[in-house]
N, C-alpha and C positions, 0 to 999 in steps of 0.2 A: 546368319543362322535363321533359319525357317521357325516361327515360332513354333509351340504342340500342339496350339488348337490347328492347324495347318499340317501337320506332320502325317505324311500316310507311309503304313510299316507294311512290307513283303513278308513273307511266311518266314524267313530267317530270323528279322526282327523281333516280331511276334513272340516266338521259338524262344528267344533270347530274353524277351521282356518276363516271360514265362517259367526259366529254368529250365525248358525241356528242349528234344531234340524236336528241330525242321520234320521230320517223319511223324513223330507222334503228335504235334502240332497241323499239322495235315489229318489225318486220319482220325483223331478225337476229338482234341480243344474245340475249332473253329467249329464244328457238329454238334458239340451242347449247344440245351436250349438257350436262346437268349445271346447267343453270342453275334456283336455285328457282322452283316454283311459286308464285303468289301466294296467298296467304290468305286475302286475301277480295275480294270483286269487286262490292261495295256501287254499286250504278246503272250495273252493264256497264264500272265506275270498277277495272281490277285494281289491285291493292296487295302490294308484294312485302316480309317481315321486311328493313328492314335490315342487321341483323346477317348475314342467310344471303347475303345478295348482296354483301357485302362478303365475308364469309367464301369466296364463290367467286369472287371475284376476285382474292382472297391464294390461292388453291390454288393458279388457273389459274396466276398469275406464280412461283409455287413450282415447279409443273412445266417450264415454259416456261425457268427458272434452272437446271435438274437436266438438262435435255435439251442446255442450250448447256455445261453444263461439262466 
């Protein structure tokens, strides 16, 4: 098993890690600010670090908790 600091997720993943669908995952998420760049983009296929897309997803709800308190 690939550990997560090593794990790189395709827009389905992503999608999936997220709740939403592969299209709105394309078209919105990955285009907020802050969201990583993918790493590599092997046959027009992008691929984003796990670990960083998770890590900006614990920010985002970090800040998001700091603003309601």
């Amino acid at each position: 098993m690939i550990p997560f600091d090593y794990m790189l997720w395709d827009a389905d993943e992503c999608a999936g890690y997220f709740g939403i669908s592969k299209d709105y995952f394309l078209r919105k998420k990955r285009n907020q600010q802050g969201f990583p760049k993918p790493v590599s983009e092997d046959n027009e296929q992008p691929r984003w670090a796990a670990k960083a897309v998770a890590e900006w997803a614990l920010n985002g709800k970090i800040t998001q908790n700091l603003r309601a308190a």
